[in-house]
C-alpha positions in Angstrom: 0.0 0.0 0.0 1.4 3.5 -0.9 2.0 6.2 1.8 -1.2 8.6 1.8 -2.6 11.9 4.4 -5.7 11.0 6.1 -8.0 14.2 7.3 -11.5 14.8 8.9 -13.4 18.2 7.6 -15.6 19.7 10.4 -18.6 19.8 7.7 -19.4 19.2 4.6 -17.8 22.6 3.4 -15.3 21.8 4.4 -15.0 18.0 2.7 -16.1 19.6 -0.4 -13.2 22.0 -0.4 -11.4 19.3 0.2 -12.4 17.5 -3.3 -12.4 19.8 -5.1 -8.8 19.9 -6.0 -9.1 16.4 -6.6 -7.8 16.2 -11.0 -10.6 13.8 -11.4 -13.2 12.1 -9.5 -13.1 8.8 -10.8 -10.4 6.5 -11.7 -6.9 7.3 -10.3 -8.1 10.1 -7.8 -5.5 11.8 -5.7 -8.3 12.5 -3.4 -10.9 10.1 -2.2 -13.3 10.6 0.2 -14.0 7.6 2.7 -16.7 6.3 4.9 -16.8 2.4 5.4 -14.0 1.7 3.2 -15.0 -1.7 2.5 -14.3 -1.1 -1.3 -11.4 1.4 -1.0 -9.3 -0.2 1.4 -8.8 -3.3 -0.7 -8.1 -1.8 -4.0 -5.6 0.6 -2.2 -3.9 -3.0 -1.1 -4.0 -3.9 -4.2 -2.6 -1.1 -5.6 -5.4 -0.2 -7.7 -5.8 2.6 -6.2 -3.1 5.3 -4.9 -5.2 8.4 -3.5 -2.7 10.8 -1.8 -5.3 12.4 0.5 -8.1 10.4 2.2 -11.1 13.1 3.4 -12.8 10.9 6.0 -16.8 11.8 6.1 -18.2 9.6 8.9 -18.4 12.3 11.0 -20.8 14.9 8.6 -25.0 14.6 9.3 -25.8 12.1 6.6 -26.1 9.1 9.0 -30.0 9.0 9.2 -33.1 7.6 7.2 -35.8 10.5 8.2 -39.3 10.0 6.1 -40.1 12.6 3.1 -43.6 15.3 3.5 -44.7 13.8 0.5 -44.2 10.0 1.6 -41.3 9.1 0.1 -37.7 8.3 2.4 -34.5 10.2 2.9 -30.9 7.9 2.9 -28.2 9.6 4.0 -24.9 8.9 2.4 -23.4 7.5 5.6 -25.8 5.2 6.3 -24.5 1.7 7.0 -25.9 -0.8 4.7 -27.2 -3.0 7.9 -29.3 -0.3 9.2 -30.4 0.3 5.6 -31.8 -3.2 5.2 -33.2 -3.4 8.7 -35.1 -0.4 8.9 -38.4 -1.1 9.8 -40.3 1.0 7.0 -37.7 0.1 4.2 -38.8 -3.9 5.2 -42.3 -2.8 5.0 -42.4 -0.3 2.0 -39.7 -1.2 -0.1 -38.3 -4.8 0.8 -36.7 -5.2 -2.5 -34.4 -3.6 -0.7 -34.0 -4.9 2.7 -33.4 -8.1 0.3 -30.8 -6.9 -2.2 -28.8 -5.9 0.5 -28.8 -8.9 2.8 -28.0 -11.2 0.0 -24.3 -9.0 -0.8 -21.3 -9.1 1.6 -21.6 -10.5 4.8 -22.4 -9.0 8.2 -19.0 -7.4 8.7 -19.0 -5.8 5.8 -22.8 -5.0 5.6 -21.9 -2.7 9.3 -19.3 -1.2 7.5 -20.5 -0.4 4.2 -22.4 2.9 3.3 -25.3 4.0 0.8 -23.3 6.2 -0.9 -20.3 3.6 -0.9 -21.7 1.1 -2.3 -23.3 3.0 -5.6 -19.3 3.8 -6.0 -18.1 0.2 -5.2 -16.2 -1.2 -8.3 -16.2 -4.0 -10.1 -14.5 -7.5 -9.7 -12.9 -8.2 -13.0 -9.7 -10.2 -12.4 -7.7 -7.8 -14.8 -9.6 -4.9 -13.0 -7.5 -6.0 -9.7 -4.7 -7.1 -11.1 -1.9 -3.5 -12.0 0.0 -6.4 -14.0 -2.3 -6.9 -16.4 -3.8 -4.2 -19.3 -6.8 -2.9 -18.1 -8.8 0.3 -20.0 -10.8 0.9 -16.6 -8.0 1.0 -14.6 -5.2 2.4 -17.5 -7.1 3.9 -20.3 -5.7 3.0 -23.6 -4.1 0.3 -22.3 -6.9 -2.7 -23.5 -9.3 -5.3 -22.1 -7.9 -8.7 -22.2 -11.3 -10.0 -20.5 -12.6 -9.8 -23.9 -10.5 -12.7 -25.3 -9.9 -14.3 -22.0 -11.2 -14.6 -18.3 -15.0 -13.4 -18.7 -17.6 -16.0 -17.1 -18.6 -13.3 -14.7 -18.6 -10.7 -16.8 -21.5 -8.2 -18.6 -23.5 -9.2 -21.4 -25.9 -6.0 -21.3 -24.2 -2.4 -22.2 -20.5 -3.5 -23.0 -18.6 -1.7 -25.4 -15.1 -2.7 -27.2 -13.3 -1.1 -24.5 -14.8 -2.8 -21.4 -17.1 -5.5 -20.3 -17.0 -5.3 -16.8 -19.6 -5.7 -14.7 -21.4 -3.4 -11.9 -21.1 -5.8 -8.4 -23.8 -4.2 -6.4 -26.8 -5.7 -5.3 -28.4 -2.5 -3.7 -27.9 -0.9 -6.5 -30.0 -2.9 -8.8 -32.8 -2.3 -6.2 -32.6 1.4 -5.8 -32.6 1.2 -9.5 -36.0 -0.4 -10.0 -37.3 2.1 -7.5 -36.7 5.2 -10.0 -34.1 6.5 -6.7 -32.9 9.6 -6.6 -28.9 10.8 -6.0 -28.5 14.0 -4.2 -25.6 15.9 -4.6 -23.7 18.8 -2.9 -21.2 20.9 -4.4 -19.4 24.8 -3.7 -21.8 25.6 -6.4 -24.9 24.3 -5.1 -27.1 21.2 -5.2 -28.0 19.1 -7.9 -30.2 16.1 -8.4 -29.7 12.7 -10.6 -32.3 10.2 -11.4 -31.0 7.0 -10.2 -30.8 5.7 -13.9 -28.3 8.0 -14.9 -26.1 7.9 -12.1 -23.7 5.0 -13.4 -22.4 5.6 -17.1 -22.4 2.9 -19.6 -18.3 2.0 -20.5 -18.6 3.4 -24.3 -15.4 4.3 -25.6 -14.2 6.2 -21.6 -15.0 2.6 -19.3 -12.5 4.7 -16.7 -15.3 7.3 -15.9 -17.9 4.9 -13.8 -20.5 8.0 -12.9 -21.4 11.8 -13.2 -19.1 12.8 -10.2 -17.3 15.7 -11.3 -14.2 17.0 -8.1 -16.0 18.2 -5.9 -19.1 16.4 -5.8 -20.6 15.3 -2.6 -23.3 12.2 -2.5 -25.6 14.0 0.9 -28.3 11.1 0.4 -30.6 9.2 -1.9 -34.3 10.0 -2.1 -36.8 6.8 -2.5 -40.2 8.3 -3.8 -43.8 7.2 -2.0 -44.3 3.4 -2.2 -46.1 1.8 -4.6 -49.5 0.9 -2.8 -50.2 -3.0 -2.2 -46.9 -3.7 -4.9 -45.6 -7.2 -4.5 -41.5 -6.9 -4.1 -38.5 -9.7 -4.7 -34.9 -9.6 -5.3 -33.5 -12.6 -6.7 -30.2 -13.3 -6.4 -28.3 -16.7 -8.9 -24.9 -17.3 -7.7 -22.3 -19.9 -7.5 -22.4 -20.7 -3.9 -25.0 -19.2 -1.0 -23.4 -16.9 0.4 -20.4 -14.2 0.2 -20.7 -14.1 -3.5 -21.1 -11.9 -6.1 -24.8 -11.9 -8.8 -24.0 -14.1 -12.0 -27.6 -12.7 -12.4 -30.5 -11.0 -10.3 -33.6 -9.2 -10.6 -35.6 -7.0 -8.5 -39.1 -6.7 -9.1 -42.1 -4.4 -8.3 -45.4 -5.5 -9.6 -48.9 -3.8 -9.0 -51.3 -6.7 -9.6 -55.2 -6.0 -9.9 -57.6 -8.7 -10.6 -55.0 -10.8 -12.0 -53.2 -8.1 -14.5 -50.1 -6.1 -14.1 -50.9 -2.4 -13.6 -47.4 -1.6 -12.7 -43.9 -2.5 -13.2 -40.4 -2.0 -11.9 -37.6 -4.8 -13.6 -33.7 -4.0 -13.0 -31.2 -6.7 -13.4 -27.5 -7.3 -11.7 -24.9 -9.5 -12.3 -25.1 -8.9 -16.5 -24.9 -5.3 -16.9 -21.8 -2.5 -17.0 -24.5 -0.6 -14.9 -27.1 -1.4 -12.7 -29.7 -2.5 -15.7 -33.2 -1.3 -15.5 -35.3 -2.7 -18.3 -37.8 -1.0 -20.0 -38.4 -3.3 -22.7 -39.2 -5.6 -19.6 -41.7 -3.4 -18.3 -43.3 -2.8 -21.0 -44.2 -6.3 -21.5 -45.5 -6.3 -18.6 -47.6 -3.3 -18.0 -51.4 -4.0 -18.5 -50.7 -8.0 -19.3 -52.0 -10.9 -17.5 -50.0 -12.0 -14.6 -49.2 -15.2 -16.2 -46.2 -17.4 -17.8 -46.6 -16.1 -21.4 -46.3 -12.6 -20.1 -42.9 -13.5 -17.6 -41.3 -15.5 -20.5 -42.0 -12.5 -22.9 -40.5 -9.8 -19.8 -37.7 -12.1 -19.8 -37.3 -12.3 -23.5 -37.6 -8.6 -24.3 -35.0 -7.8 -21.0 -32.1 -10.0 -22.9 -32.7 -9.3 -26.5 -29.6 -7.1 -27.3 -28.0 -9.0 -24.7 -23.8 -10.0 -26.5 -22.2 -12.5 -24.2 -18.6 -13.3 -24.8 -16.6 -16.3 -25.0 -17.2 -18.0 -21.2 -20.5 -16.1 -20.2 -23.3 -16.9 -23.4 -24.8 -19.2 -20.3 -25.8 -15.8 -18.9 -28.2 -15.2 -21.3 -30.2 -18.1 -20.4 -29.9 -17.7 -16.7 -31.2 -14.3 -16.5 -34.2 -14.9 -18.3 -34.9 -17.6 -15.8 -34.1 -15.5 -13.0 -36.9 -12.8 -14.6 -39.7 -15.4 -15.4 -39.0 -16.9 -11.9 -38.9 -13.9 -9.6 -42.0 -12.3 -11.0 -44.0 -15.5 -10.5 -42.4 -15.7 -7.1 -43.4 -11.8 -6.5 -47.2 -12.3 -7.9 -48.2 -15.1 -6.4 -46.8 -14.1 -2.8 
């Protein structure tokens, strides 16, 4: 691990400042800010990453999940992801939460690990992790070697020729089907990004992961009111039970009235560069009979421009079965 400072700002002023004179806020910052750490930590070991300054932010007044006029819920940014899950109204209102989040990590980690950290965690590709090897996220220009070689658990959904790697969140993929809103704080003001367009797809720049610019504080995420009577799943596919990372997932959200969909909310993890909300999905679903035909069409439509590579075309499959069987789970519970 290289040598680095380590500072606590007063407020958030004062962390912003602070970040500010970062030359980039994504890949190869010389300034990171740091809560939980669970992600940070281990890619400073690694060497992946080599921040100079680390602006420690556990101690600014975004630790709390207070509930909206309008009837929606405020996350702060520091929240730990156990509290998160455990919260009795997200367990009511919006379990597709609560169950995203207690199927990633493990307890450790999940009373470490923060909102706001894990929308920035990064992903596991081996040549990702590895400074040795070529990597475009990591050393743009430099190539993605995952295309021609290790790539079982990589994207299928929103690669480009520069990057396949995938987004390793599970809470993510959640917040994503609940149309989740990012707040943001900055010496200029305040700004707001729809959930959706928080991550950026890899294109031809897979070394800028989000729309953080230097500067940019996360203060909290904003769920809006829940959807009345909506039946909620995450489903999580993996190679063991527990302590591993989505080969595929899907949260759902499904308004069902005398037996057809009148709402839908379909995001998948484990196959996308980006937490992958499906429209095509939805709109299959919408105003459809709560049946088979309609799942296997949700599922169909969700992995039609899906481009698996060399180890992963079994991905393809698996999340359509993941789709067709976590909406029947969700309607029929």
């Amino acid at each position: 691990m290289h040598t680095f400072d380590f500072t606590r700002p007063a407020d958030a002023a004062g962390a912003i400042a602070l970040a500010a004179k970062a030359k980039t806020a994504q890949q190869g910052a010389d300034i990171r800010l740091i809560a939980g750490g669970t992600t940070l930590v281990d890619l400073m070991k690694l060497s992946v990453e080599t921040p100079q300054l680390l602006v420690d932010v556990n101690r600014l007044p975004f630790d709390q999940i207070e509930a909206l006029p309008g009837g929606g819920l405020k996350i702060g940014a520091t929240v730990r992801n156990a509290t998160f899950a455990n919260d009795p109204v997200i367990k009511r209102d919006y379990s597709v939460i609560s169950q995203a989040i207690l199927q990633g990590a493990s307890a450790q980690i999940r009373n470490m690990a923060t909102t706001a950290g894990n929308m920035l965690q990064r992903t596991r590709c081996v040549y990702f992790r590895d400074p040795a090897m070529p990597c475009n996220k990591r050393d743009p220009g430099s190539g993605c070697p995952a295309i021609t070689g290790h790539n079982r658990m990589l994207a299928i959904l929103g690669a480009s020729e520069h990057c396949i790697a995938t987004n390793p969140s599970d809470m993510c993929v959640a917040l994503a089907a609940l149309d989740a809103t990012v707040h943001i704080q900055q010496a200029a003001g305040t700004r707001t990004i729809p959930f959706a367009d928080f991550h950026l797809l890899p294109g031809d720049a897979p070394d800028r992961e989000n729309v953080l610019e230097p500067g940019d504080l996360i203060t909290h995420i904003e769920l809006p009111p829940p959807l009345k009577d909506s039946k909620q799943l995450y489903l999580k596919l993996r190679d063991r039970a527990s302590y591993e990372f989505a080969l595929a997932s899907a949260a759902v959200v499904l308004q069902i009235a005398a037996g057809k969909i009148v709402a839908a909310r379909l995001a998948l993890g484990g196959v996308g560069t980006k937490p992958w909300r499906s429209a095509a999905a939805e709109a299959e679903l919408i105003g459809k009979t709560a049946d088979e035909a309609t799942y296997g069409a949700a599922a169909e439509a969700a992995l039609r421009d899906a481009k698996p590579q060399s180890q992963n075309g079994f991905k393809v499959e698996l999340a359509k079965r993941c789709i067709t069987h976590a909406l029947r789970t969700a309607a029929t519970a």
